[in-house]
N, C-alpha and C positions, 0 to 999 in steps of 0.2 A: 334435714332429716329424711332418712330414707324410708319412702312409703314401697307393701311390698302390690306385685305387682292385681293383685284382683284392686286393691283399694284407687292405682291409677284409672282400673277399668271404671271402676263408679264414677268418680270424677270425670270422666270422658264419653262415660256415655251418653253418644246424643243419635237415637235412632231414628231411621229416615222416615218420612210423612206419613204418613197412613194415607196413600191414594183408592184404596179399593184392595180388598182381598184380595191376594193373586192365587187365585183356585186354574188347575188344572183339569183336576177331575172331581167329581162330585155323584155321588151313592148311595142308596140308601145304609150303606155299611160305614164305608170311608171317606173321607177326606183326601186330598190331592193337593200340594199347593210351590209356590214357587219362590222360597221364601229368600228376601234381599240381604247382600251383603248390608251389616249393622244391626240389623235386628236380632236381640235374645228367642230364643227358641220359646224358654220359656221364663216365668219373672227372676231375676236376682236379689236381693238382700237391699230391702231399705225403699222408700218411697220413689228415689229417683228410676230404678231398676224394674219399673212393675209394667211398663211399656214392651210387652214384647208377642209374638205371634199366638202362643196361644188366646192370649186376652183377647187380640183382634177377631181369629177366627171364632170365640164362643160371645161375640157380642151378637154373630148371626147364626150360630150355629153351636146353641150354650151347653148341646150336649157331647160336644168335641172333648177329644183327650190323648194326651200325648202318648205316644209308642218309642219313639226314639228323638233322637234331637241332630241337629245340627249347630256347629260353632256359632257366634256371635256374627263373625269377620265373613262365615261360610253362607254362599248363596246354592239356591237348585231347592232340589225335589226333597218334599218331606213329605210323610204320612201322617194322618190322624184320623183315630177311631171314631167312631159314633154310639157312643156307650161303651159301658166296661164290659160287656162280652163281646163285643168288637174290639176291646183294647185287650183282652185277653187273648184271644184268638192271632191278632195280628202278633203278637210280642212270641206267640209260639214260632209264628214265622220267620221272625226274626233272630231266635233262639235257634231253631232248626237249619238256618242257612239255608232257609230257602227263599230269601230275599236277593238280588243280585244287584248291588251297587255299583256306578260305574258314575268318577268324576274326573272332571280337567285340570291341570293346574299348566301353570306355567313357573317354573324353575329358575334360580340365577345357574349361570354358566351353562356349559353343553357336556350332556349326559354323555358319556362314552357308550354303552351299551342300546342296542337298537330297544331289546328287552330285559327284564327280571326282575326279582322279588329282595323286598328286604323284612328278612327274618330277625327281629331285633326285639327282646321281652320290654317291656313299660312299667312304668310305675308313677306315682304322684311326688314332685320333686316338691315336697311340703315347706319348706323354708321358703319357697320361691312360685309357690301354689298360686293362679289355677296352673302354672310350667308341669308337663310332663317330662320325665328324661329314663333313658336307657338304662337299666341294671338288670346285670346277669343272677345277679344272687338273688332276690326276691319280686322281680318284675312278673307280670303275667305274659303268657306269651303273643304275639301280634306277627304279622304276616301282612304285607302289604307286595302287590304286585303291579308292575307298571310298563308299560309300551308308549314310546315314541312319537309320539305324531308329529314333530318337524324340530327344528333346528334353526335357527337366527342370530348365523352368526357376528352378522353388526351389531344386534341389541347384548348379543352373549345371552344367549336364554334356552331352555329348551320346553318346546309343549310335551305333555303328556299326557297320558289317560291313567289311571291309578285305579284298583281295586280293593278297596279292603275286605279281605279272606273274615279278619275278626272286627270287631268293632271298637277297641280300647281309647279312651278320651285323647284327642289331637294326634292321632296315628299317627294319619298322613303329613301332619307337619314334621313329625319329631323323626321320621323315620325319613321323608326330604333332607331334612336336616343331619341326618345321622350318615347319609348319603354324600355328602358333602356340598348338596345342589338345593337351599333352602327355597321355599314359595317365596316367589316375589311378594311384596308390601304386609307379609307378618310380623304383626309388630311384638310377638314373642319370642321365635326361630328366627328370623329373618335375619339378615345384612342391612345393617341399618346405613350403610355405603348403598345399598341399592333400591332405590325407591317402586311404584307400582308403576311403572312406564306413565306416570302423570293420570291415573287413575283413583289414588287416596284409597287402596282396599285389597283383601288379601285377593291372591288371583288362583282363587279355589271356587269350583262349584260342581255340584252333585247334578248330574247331568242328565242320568238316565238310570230307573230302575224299574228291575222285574221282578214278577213276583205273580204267585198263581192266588187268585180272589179269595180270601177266606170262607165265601160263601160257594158263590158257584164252582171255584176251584179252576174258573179260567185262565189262562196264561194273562198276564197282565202287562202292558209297556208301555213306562210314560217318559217322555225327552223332553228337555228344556234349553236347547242351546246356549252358552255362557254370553254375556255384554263383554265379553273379551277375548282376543284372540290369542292363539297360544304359540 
């Protein structure tokens, strides 16, 4: 019997340890953290699912609250409020584009182009949910922009750096994908011919973001180097 694919994710989820909070940065505003590939952002559906970063972060800090998310598979920099006019405030930022994301991935094969964007609308491919996929006729629109950072050509891979302009759920994978050069070890988009270089994990992470303090209104910059090379 075919299960569809959120229900393998329950069955499979098994999130990694709880070592210590990975805080980056810490405010009387916000939150800063560095969250691991495996971990939910925040709980999913059902008893097994209620393991995931927010919980951790509000067992020390209970008055934490989500602003945006990051994938399951997806590691790097997240933010989180400190109350709901800090979660209000931040999400204007977010809304405004005046957050600036920047993450790494690593690609199968070798990207022809040093640079560029792929301009491709999204939408929820519902039969095959949580899968996103491309459609022209009722997708929202998505913009994702990417540059180069090397080329390995005995592994056949290429690194890059990726922007996403908008924020629509698994952009950066579906639009990898749509590119003909999927993230290495996704196990949604991916080539299941090519595994994560013996890593076990998708090879995406949110690396570095800006963004001016909700309060002070200072320029803000925080980096996280990836556990993997690109």
């Amino acid at each position: 019997m075919h299960r569809p694919d959120h229900v393998h994710q329950l069955l499979d989820y098994l999130p990694p340890p709880d070592t210590g909070l990975p805080l980056v940065h810490a405010d009387d505003h916000l939150l800063v953290l560095n969250k691991p590939s495996g971990l939910l952002s925040v709980p999913g559906r059902g008893e097994r699912m209620q393991d995931c970063l927010i919980h951790r972060v509000q067992s020390r800090y209970p008055e934490a609250l989500i602003v945006h998310r990051l994938d399951m598979d997806t590691s790097g920099l997240i933010v989180m409020a400190r109350g709901p006019e800090m979660q209000r405030a931040l999400s204007l930022l977010f809304a405004s584009r005046q957050v600036d994301k920047r993450y790494v991935a690593v690609l199968a094969g070798q990207v022809a182009w040093d640079e560029g964007e792929v301009n491709l609308p999204l939408i929820t491919d519902w039969p095959r949910r949580p899968r996103q996929k491309v459609c022209h006729d009722s997708g929202k629109p998505s913009l994702t922009r990417y540059r180069v950072t090397g080329r390995d050509v005995l592994r056949n891979t290429t690194g890059v750096e990726l922007e996403p302009v908008t924020g629509r759920t698994h952009q950066l994978r579906v639009h990898m994908m749509a590119m003909g050069h999927p993230i290495l070890g996704d196990p949604l988009y991916g080539d299941p011919e090519r595994a994560a270089d013996g890593t076990g994990r998708l090879l995406l992470h949110a690396q570095r973001l800006t963004m001016p303090h909700p309060v002070s209104e200072c320029p803000m910059v925080w980096e996280v180097v990836a556990e993997f090379e690109g």
